[in-house]
C-alpha positions as CSV (number, residue, x, y, z in Angstrom):
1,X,-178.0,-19.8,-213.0
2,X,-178.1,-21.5,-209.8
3,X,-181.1,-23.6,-208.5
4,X,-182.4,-23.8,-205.0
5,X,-183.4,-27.6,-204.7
6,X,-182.1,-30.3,-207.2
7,X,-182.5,-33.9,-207.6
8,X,-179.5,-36.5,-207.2
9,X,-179.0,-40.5,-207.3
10,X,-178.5,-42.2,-205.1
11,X,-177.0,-45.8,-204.1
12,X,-180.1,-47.5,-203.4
13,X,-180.5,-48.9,-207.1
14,X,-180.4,-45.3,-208.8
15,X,-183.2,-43.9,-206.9
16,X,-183.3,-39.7,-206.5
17,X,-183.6,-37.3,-203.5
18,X,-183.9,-34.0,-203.8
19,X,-181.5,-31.7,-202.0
20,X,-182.2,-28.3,-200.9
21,X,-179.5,-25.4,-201.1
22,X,-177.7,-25.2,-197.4
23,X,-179.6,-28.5,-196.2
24,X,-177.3,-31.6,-194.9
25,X,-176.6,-33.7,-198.0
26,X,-178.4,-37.8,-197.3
27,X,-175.5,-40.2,-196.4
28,X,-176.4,-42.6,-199.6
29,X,-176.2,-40.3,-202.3
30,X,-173.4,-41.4,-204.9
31,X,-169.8,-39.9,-204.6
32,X,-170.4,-38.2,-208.3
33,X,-173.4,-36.7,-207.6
34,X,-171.8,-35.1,-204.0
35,X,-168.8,-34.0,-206.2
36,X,-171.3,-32.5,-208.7
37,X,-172.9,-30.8,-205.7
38,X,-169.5,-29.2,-204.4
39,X,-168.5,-27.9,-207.5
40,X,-171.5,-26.5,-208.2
41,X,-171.8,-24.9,-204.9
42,X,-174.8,-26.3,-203.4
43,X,-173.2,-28.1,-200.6
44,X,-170.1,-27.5,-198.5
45,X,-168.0,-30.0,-196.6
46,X,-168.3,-29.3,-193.1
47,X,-166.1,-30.6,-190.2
48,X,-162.6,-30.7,-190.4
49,X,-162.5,-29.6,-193.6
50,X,-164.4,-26.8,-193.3
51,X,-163.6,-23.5,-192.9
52,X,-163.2,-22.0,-189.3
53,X,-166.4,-20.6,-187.7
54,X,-166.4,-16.7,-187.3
55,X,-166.8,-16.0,-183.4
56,X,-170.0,-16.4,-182.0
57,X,-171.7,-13.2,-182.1
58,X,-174.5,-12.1,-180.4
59,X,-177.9,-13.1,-181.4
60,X,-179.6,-10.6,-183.7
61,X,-182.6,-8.5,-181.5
62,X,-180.8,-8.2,-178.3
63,X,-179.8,-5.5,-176.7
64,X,-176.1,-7.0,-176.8
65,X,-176.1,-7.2,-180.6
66,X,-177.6,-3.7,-181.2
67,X,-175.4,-2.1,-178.9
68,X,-172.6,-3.5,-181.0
69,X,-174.0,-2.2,-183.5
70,X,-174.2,0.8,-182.8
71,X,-171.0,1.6,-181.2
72,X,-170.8,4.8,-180.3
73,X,-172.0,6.1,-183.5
74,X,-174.8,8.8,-182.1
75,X,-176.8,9.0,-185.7
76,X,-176.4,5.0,-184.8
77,X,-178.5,5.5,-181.8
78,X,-181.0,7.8,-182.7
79,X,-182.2,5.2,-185.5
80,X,-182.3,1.9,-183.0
81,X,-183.9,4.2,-180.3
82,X,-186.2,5.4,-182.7
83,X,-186.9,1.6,-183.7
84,X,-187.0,-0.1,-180.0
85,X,-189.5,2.7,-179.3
86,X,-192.4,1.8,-181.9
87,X,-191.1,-2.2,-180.9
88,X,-190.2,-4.1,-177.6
89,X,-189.4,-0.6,-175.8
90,X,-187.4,-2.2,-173.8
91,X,-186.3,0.4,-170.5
92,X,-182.6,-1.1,-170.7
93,X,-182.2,-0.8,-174.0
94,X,-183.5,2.5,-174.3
95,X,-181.6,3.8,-171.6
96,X,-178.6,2.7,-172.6
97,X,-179.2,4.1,-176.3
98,X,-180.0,7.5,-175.0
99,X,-177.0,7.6,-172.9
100,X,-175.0,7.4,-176.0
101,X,-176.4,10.3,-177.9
102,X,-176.5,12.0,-174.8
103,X,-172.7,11.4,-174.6
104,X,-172.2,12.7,-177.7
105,X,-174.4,16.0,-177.1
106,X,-172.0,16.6,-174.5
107,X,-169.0,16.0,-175.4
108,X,-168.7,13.0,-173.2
109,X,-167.5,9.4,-174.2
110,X,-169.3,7.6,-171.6
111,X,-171.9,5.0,-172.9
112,X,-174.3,4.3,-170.2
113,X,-172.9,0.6,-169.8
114,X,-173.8,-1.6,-167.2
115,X,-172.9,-4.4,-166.3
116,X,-176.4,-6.0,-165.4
117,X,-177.9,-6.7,-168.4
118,X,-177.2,-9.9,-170.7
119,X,-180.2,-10.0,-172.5
């Protein structure tokens, strides 16, 4: 069973905080507590003794993450086109999706990229 907020002591004379699951742990929280945390999995050391970050990746939403995403997959395609559509509708976006089942319609492996567009 795993809890989303618990309560902890801390050193100033055995009072509590509460500590929310994925929140930065308060600096004056006893060391047993903080090892109770760890090994419970409610907290992670971060820093050096972290794990490594994965690579940035683009933010979800724009047309960079969608388009990697969708690769070159055509059935890929059809489903954010059909999305983007009904939402933002954005004209780059679109364009660029189309191209790619278009590509794939006939045969060709170009994807419509450009190099304009960051967004």
């Amino acid at each position: 069973m795993t809890a989303p907020l618990v309560q902890v002591a801390t050193t100033a004379g055995g009072a509590g905080v509460q500590v929310s699951r994925g929140r930065t742990v308060p600096s004056n929280i006893t060391e047993t507590a903080l090892a109770v945390l760890i090994e419970n999995g409610y907290v992670e050391k971060q820093g050096a003794a972290a794990e490594p970050e994965t690579p940035a990746q683009p933010a979800p939403g724009t047309v960079k993450a969608i388009l990697s995403e969708v690769g070159d997959d055509p059935a890929a395609a059809t489903a954010a086109l059909d999305a983007e559509v009904v939402g933002e509708n954005r004209a780059t976006l679109v364009k660029k999706l189309q191209a790619i089942i278009d590509a794939a319609d006939s045969g060709d492996d170009t994807d419509g990229d450009t190099e304009d567009d960051e967004s």
